[in-house]
C-alpha positions as CSV (number, residue, x, y, z in Angstrom):
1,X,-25.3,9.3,16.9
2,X,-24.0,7.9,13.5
3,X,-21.7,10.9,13.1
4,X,-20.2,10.2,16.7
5,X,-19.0,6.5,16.1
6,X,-17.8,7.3,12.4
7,X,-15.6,10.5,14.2
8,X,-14.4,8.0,17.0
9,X,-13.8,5.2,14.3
10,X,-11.9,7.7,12.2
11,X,-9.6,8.6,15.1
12,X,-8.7,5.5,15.8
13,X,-7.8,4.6,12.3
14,X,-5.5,7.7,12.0
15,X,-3.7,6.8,15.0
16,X,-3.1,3.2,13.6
17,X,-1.9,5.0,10.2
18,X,0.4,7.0,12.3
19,X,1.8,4.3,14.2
20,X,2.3,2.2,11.1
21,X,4.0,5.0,9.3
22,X,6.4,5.9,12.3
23,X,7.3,2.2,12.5
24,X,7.8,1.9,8.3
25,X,5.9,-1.4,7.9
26,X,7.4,-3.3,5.1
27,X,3.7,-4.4,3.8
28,X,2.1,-1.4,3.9
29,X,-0.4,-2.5,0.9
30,X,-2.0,-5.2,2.6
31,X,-2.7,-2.3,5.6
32,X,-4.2,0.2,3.5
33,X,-6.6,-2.9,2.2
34,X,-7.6,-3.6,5.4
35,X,-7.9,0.3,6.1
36,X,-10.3,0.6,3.1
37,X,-12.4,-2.4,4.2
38,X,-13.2,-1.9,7.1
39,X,-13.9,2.2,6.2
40,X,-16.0,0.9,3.5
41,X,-18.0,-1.5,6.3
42,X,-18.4,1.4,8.4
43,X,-20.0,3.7,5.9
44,X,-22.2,1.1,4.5
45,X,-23.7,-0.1,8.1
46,X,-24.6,3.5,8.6
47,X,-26.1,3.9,5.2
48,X,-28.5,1.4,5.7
49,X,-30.7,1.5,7.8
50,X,-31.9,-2.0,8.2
51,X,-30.8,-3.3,11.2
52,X,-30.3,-7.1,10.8
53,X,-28.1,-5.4,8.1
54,X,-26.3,-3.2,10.4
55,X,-25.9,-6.4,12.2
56,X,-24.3,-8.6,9.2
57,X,-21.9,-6.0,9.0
58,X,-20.5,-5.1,12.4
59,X,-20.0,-8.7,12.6
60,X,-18.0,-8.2,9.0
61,X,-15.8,-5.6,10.8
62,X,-15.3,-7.3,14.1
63,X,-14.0,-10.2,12.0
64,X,-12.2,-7.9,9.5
65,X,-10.1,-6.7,12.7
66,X,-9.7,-9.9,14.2
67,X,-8.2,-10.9,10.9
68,X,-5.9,-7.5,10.9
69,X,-5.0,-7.8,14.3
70,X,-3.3,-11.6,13.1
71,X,-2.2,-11.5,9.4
72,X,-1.6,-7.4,9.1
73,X,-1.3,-5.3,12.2
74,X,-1.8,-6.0,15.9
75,X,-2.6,-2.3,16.4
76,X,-5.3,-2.9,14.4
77,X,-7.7,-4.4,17.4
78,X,-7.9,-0.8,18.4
79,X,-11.0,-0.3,16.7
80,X,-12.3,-3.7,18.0
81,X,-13.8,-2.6,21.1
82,X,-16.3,0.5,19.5
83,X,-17.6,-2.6,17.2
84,X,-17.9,-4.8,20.0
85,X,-19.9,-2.2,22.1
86,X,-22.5,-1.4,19.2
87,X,-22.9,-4.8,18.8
88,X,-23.6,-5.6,22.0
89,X,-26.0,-2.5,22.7
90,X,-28.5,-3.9,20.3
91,X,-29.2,-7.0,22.8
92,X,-28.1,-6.0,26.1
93,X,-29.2,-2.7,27.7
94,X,-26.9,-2.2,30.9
95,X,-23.9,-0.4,30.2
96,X,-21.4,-1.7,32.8
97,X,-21.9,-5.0,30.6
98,X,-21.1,-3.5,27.8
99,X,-17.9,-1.9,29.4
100,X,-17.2,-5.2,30.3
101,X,-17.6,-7.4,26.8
102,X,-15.8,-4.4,25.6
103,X,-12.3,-5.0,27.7
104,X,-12.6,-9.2,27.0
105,X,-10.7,-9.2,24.3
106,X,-7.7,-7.6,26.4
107,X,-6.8,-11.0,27.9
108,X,-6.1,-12.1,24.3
109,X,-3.8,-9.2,22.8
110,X,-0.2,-8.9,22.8
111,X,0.8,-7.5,26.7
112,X,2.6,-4.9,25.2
113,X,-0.6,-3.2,23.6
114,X,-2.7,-4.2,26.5
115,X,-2.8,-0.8,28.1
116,X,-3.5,0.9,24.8
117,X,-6.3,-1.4,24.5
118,X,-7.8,-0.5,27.7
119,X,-7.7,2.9,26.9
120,X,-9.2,2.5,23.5
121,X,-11.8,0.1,25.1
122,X,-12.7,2.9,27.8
123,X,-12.4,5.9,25.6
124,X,-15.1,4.0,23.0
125,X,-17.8,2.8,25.8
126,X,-17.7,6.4,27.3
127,X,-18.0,8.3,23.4
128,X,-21.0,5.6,22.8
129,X,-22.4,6.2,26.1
130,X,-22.5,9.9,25.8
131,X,-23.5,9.5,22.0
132,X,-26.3,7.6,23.7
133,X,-27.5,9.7,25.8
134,X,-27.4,12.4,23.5
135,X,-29.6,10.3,21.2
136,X,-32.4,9.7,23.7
137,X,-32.3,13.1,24.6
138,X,-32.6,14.4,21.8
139,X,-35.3,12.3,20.6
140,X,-37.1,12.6,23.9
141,X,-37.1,16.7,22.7
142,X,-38.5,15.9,19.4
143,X,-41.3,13.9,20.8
144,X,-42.2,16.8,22.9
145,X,-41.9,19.3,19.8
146,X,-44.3,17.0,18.2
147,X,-46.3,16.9,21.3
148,X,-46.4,20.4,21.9
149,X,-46.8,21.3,18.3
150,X,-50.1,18.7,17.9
151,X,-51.1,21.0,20.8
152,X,-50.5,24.0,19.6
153,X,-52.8,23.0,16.4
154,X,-55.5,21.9,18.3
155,X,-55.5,25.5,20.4
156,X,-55.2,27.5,17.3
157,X,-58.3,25.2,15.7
158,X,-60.3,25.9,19.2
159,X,-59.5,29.2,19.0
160,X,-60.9,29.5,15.7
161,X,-63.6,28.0,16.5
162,X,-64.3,29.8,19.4
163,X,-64.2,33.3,17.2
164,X,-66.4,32.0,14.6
165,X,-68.5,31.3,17.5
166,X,-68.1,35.0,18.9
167,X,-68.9,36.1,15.5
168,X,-71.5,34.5,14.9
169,X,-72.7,35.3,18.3
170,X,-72.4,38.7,18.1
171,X,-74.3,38.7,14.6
172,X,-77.0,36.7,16.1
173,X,-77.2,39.3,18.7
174,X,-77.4,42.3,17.2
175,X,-80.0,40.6,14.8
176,X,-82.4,39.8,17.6
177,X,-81.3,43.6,19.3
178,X,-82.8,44.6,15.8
179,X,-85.9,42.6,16.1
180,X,-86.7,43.9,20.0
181,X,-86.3,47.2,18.7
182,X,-88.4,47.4,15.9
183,X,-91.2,45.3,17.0
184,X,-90.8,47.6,20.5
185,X,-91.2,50.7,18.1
186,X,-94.2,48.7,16.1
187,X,-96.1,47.9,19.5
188,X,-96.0,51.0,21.3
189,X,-95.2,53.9,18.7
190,X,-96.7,52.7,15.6
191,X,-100.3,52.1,17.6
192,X,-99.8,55.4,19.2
193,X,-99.2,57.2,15.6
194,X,-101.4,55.6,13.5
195,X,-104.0,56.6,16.6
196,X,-102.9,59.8,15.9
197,X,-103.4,59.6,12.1
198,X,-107.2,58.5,12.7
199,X,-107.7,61.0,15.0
200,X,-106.2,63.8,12.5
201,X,-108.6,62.2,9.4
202,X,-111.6,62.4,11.1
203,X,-110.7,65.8,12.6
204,X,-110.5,66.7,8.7
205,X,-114.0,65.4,8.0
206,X,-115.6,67.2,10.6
207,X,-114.0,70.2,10.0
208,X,-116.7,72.2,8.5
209,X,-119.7,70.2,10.0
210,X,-118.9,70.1,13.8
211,X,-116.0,71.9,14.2
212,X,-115.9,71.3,18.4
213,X,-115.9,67.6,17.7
214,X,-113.0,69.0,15.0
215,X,-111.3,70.3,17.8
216,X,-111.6,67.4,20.2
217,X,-110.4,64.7,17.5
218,X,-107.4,66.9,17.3
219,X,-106.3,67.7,20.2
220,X,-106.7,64.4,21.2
221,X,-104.3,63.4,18.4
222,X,-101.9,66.2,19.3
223,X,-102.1,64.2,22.9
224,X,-101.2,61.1,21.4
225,X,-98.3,62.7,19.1
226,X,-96.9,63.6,22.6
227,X,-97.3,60.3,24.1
228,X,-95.2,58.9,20.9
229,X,-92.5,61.1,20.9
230,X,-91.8,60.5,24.6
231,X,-92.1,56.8,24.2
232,X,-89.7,57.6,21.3
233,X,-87.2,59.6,23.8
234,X,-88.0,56.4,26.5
235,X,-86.9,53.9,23.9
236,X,-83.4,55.8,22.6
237,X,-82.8,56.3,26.4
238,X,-83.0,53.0,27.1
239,X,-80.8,51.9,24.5
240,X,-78.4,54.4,24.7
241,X,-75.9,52.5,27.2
242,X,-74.5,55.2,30.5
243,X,-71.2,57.5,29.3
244,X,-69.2,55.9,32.2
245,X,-69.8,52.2,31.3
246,X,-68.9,53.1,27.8
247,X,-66.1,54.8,28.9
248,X,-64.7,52.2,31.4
249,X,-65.6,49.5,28.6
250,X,-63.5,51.3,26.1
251,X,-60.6,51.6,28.4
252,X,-61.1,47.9,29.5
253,X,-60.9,47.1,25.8
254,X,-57.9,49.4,25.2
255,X,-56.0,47.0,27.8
256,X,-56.7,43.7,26.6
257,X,-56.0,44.8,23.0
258,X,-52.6,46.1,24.8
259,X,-51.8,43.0,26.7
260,X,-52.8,40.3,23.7
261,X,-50.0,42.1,21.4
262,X,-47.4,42.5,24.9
263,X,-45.7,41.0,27.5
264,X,-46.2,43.7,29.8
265,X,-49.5,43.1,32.2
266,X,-51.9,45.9,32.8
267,X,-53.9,45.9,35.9
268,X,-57.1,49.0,36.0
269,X,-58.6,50.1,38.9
270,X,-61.0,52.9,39.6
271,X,-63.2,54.1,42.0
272,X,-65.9,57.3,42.6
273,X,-68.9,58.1,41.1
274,X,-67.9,57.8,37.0
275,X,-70.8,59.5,36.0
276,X,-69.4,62.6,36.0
277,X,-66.5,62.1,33.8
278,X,-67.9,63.2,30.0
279,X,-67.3,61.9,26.9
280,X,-64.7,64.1,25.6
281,X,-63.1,63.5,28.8
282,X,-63.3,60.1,28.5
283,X,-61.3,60.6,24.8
284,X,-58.8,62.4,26.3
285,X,-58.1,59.8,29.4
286,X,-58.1,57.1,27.0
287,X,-55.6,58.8,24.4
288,X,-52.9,59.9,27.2
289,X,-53.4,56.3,28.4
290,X,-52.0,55.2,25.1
291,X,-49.4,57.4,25.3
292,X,-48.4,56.3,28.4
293,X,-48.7,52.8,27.2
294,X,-46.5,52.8,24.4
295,X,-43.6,54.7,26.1
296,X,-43.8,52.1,28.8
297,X,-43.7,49.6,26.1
298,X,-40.6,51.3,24.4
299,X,-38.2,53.0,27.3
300,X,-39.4,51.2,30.5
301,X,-38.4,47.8,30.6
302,X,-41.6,47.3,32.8
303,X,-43.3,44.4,33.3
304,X,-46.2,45.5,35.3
305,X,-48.1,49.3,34.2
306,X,-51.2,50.2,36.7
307,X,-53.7,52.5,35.4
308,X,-55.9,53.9,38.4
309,X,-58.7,56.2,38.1
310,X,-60.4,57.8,40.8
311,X,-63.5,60.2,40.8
312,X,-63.0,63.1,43.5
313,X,-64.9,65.8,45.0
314,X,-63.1,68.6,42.5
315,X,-61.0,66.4,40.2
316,X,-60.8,63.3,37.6
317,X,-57.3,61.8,39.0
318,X,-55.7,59.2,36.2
319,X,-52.2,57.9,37.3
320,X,-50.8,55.1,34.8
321,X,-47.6,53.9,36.4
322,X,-45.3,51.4,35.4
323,X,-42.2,49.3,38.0
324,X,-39.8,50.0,35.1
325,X,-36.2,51.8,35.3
326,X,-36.9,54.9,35.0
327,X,-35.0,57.9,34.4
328,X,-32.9,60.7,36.3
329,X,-33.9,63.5,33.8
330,X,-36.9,63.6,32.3
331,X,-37.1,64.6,28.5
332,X,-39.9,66.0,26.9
333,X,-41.0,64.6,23.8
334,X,-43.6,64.2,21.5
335,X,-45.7,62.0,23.4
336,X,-45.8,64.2,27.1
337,X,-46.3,67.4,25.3
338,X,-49.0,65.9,23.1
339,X,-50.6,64.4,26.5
340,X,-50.4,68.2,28.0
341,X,-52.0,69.9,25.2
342,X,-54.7,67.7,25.2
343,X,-55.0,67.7,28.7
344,X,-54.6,72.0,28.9
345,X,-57.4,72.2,25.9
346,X,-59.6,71.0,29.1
347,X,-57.9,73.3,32.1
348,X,-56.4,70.0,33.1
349,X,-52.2,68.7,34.3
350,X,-50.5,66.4,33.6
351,X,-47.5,65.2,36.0
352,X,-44.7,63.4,35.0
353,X,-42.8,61.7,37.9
354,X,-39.5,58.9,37.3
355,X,-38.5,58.6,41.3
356,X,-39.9,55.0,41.6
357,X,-40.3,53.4,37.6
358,X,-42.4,56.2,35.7
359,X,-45.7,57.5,36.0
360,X,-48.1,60.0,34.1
361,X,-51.2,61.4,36.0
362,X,-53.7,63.1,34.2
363,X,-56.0,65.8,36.2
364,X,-59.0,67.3,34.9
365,X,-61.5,69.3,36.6
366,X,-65.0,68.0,37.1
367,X,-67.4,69.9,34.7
368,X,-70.1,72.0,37.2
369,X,-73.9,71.0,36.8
């Protein structure tokens, strides 16, 4: 706002220094004293910062003019009514009054520099007004930089937080995972093997001296080997999550990664019996859907990509589709013929339509049982 009124306030001076030049005033010293005074005012009061200061000195330059309007130059009161208005604005906050204080003076000037006066007097309120606005404005924006940015802060510390949390979460987790599973494999196979053992030693005892009861003692820990091992099958089938939910989980996981680093949102849907898609299926599905991803990402100029996989009676149907620009001619590069190789290396398609944004659907037969 400073920069405005010293601008306006230059202006004005230059056109006085005009005028007095085109009308060769014979004491042209005492003007250029008064010129340097009052430029020296200016640039102090906007120096300091202190405003009874400030004060002190725009009424030193309303007073300076008022005395270089009478003794050196009645142009000089051009630059009164700028003074006048900043004056003013420190005690009274309605700006048709300051328009008003402003043009007061114009009953005491010559008549003949009336008009220019007036002019001056409007041209000054509506640069301060503007100047004004563009203050409060522009502090009103850095208040809500410093708002937002005291915000911002606090999210990133909660979201620090919260992943320490995760982490520690997940730690805590797979420590008590750990636990379940080895006091599971303590409770039920070790009792069942160190059965066994007992079973085998005294089988070893009674080898030569009662060879049925020999027999008995092991089979029955031949029984209870069995027993073990299936509990030990039981146990690594019951923690051994199903192929599809890993495979739906990894793709789920593929797509959040996706959308946390783009702009571009992802939306998956799928339906049938996922059971019978396999893993290396799954590996395949999950690499073209990358593909498919990142030439969205590049050539599309998408902002929506739907991935859609659907189980049928014959097939494993995968279409990711994007609402982007598409293309009249399709070009194959890298990334398709990549995405058909791996695709072919399990008898599956791919097809590649652009009609309405771009799409890539991936085919693979269902492997027979």
């Amino acid at each position: 706002m400073e920069l405005w009124m010293i601008f306006t306030k230059l202006i004005l001076l230059l056109y006085i220094a005009f005028t007095c030049i085109r009308a060769e005033v014979s004491h042209i010293s005492w003007v250029v004293l008064t010129f340097l005074l009052y430029f020296c005012l200016t640039i102090t009061m906007y120096i300091l910062k202190n405003q009874t200061i400030k004060r002190v000195l725009l009424l030193l330059s309303i007073a300076l003019t008022c005395l270089g309007y009478f003794l050196v130059l009645p142009i000089f009161c051009l630059v009164l009514p700028l003074s006048l208005i900043e004056l003013a604005a420190e005690f009274v906050h309605n700006r048709l009054t300051l328009l008003i204080l402003s043009l007061i003076p114009i009953l005491y000037v010559e008549a003949q520099l009336q008009p220019l006066y007036g002019l001056a007097a409007t041209l000054s309120f509506l640069i301060f007004t503007m100047a004004h606005i563009y203050h409060d404005k522009l502090e009103k924006n850095e208040d809500q930089i410093d708002t937002m940015r005291k915000t911002l802060h606090k999210l990133t510390q909660n979201i620090n937080e919260n992943t320490e949390y995760i982490r520690q979460s997940e730690y805590t987790f797979k420590l008590e995972e750990r636990n379940r599973i080895s006091q599971e494999i303590h409770d039920k196979i070790g009792h069942s093997m160190t059965g066994a053992l007992f079973q085998m030693e005294a089988a070893k005892r009674l080898m030569e001296t009662d060879r049925p009861k020999a027999t008995e003692l092991l089979q029955n820990a031949i029984n209870i080997s069995k027993d073990g091992i299936e509990k030990i099958r039981l146990t690594l089938k019951n923690l051994k999550p199903p192929t599809e939910q890993v495979g739906i989980n990894r793709m789920k996981l593929l797509l959040d990664d996706f959308n946390s680093k783009q702009s571009i949102k992802t939306v998956l849907t799928y339906e049938g019996n996922l059971e019978h898609i396999t893993p290396i299926q799954w590996k395949i599905i999950n690499e073209n859907v990358t593909e498919s991803l990142t030439n969205a990402m590049k050539y599309s100029s998408a902002t929506l990509v739907s991935i859609d996989v659907k189980v049928l009676n014959k097939i494993i149907r995968v279409e990711v589709k994007d609402n982007g620009v598409g293309t009249e001619t399709i070009k194959k590069g890298l990334g398709i013929i990549g995405m058909e190789e791996r695709t072919a290396s399990l008898n599956g398609t791919i097809i590649v339509d652009s009609s309405h944004g771009f799409s890539v659907t991936t085919l693979l037969p269902i492997a027979s049982t």
